[in-house]
N, C-alpha and C positions, 0 to 999 in steps of 0.2 A: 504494500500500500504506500504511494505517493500524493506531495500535495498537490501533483498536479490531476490526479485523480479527482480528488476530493475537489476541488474547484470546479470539475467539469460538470458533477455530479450538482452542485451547485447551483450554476449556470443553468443546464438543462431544464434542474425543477422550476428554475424561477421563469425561463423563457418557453417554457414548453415545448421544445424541438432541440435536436439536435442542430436541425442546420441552423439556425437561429442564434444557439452557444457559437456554434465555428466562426458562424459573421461578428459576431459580441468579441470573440476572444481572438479574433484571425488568425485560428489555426483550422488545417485541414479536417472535416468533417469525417473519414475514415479512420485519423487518427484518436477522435475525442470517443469517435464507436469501440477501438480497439482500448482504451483505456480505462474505458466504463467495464468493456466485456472480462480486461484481468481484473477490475474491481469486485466484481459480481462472481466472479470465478473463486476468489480469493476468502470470498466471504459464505461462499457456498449456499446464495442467497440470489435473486433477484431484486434489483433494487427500481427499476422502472421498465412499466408495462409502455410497448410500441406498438402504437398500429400506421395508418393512413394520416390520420389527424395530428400526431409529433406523438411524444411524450410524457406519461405522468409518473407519481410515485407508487410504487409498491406500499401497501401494508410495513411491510421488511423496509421499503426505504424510506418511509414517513417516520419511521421511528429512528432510522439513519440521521437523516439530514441533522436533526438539532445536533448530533456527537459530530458528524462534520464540521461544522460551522464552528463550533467552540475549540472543535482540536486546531483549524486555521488560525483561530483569532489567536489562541494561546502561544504557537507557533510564530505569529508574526509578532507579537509581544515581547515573545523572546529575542526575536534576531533584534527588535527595536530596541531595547530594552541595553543589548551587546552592542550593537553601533552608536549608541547614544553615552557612551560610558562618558564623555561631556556632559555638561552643566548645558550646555549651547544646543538646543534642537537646530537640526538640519533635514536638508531634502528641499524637493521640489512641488509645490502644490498648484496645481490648476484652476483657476476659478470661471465659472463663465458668470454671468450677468445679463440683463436687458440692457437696453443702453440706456435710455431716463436713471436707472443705479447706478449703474457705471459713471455718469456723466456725473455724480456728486459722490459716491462711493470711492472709486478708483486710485483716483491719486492719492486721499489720505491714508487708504486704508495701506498701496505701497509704502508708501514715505514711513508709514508706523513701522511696517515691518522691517523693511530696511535697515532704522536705526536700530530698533529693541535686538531683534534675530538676523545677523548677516548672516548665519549659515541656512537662512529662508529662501528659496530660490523661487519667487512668486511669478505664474505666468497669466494673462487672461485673455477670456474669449468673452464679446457683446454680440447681439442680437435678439432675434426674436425668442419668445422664452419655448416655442416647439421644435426649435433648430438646439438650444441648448440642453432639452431633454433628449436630444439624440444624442446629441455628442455624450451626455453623462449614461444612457444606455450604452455606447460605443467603448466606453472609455476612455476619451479623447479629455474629456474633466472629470476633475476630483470631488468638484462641491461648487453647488450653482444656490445663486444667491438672487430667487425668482418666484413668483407668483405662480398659481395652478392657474393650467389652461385645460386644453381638450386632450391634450395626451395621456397616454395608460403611462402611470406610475405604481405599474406591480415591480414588487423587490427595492421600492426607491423608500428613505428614510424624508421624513417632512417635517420637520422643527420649527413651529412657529416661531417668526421674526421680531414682526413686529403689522399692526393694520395700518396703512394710508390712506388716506382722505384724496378721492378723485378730485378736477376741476375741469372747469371748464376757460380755455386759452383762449384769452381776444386779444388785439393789438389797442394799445391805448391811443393809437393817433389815426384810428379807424377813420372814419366817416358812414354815413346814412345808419343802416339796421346794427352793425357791429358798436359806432359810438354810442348810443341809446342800449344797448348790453354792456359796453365799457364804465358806464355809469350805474351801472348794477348793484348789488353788494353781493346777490346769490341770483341760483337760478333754481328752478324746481325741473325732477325729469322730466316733466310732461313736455314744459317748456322747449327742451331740447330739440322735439319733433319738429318744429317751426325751421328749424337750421340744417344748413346740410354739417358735417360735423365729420372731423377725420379720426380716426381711429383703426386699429388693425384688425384684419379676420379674424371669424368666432372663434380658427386653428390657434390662434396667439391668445396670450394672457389675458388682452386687455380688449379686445373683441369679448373671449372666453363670459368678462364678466358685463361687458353691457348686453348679449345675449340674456345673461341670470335676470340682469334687470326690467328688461324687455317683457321677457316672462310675467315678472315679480308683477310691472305693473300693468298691463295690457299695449304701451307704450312702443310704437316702433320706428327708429329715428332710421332719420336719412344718413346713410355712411357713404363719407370722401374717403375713397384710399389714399392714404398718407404717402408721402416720397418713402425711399431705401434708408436716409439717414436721419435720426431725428433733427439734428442739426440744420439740415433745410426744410423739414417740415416745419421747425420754429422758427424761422427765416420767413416763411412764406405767411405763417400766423401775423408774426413781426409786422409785417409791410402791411396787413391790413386784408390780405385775400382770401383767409379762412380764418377755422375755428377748429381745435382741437380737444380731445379726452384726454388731459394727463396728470401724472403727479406734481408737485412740485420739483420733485428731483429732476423732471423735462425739463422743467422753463427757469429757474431759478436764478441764474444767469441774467437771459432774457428780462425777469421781475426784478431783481437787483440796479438794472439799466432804464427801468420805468419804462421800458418798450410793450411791455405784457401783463395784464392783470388775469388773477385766477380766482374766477367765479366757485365758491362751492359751489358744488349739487345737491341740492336738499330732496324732500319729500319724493322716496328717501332719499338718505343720507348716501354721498355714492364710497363705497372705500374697499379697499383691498387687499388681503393679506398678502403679506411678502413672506417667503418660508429660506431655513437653508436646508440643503436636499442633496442626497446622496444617497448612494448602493446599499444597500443593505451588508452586503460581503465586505463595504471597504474598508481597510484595513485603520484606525484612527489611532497613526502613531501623533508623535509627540509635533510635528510639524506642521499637521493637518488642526490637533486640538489649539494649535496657540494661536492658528490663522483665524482658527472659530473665535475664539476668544476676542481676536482683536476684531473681526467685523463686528459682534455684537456690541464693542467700546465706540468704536467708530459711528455705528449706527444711531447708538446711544449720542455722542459728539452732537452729530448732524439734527436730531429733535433736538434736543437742548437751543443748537445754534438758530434755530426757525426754519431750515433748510428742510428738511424732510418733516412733513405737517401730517401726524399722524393722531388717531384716537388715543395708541396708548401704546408708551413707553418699551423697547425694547427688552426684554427677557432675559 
């Protein structure tokens, strides 16, 4: 018995295919069969039944998995545990983001790292948050620091962050229908229907939750698809030719510059969890818990500073 067994075994349950682990873990799919089959051979047990449809567990291997799982974590604790023999965590952590986080997030949370932990070797990935849940099913990141969308998050861990208070983006040097909302203080959802209004597919986060609201209230707004970068989508707010769904972590900048005022959404109240999110399997050495640590300080920074205008306080 090896751990690369035990990982596949893993893998498999949580994706239900074989081929499905091979693409997750880009290894050949004959090799992950032949690995499983000395698993199962060695244990003189069948641990998942195949048919046409992929994969599931055995009786025998549902009582497996949990002894799996703990003998990798304990495993990787140890080699962590031996490489760390420093006071100093080290290693490489991957983070992905939306860009509105990223766009107030980013830099401080690098520059923390930086200074506290130089053996932190921090990389990132922004976009949409159903582009970032692939990459954290792919393994391409370690910990995505993002709201739920339409994506299946079986096997993924969801740590509440902290909720956001949605708004709504107009240009303060508008003119006609936009300066008469520039003068605003809020807006109610119903109100929104009047507007055409940017925002991303129901596929993305923030689509994901004006669909919820849509629902909630009978309410069905006109959607502008937004540009590729938020940057010119807030550009284009900016100048007075639309109107946008965001947080303040989007426009903050923008609000700072008096270029842009953020309408709450009221009745309801529009807001949105942010989560941090990872594998269920992944391994939380000592690199990955300090990076946690500091987003949550950071996040914490950012309410405190007015930047990030949330319901309630970081966790």
């Amino acid at each position: 018995m090896n751990t690369r067994q035990l990982l596949y075994l893993i893998t498999c349950a949580r994706t239900g295919s074989i081929a499905a682990a091979a693409r997750e873990l880009d290894i050949a799919q004959p090799s992950i069969s032949q690995q499983l089959a000395a698993l199962e051979h060695e244990l003189k047990t069948r641990l998942l039944e195949r048919d046409h449809k992929g994969v599931r567990l055995t009786a025998a291997g549902q009582r497996f998995l949990p002894v799996a799982s703990t003998a990798l974590q304990q495993l990787e604790g140890a080699k962590v545990a031996l490489q760390e023999s420093a006071a100093d965590p080290f290693g490489r952590v991957v983070i992905g983001m939306t860009q509105p986080t990223g766009n107030a997030l980013a830099i401080p949370l690098f520059a923390d790292i930086n200074r506290r932990y130089p053996g932190i070797e921090l990389d990132l990935y922004t976009g949409l948050s159903s582009r970032l849940y692939e990459q954290l099913r792919k393994g391409e990141v370690d910990l995505l620091v993002c709201p739920e969308d339409a994506s299946s998050h079986m096997g993924m861990v969801s740590e509440p962050l902290l909720t956001e208070r949605l708004f709504l983006a107009v240009s303060t040097r508008a003119d006609g229908d936009y300066a008469q909302l520039a003068s605003r203080d809020s807006l109610r959802f119903s109100e929104l229907a009047n507007y055409q209004v940017m925002y991303t597919s129901e596929q993305d986060s923030l689509g994901f939750r004006v669909a919820q609201y849509e629902k909630l209230t009978g309410v069905r707004l006109q959607r502008q698809i937004p540009f590729g970068q938020l940057l010119t989508s807030m550009r284009y707010v900016a100048e007075g030719y639309g109107l946008m769904i965001c947080s303040t972590t989007a426009a903050y900048p923008q609000v700072r510059q008096g270029e842009v005022k953020l309408l709450p959404v009221i009745e309801p109240d529009m807001t949105r969890q942010m989560n941090l999110v990872y594998l269920h399997e992944y391994k939380q050495n000592a690199a990955f818990i300090r990076v946690v640590e500091a987003i949550r300080q950071q996040c914490q920074q950012l309410v405190d500073d007015g930047t990030w205008v949330t319901t309630e306080a970081p966790r």
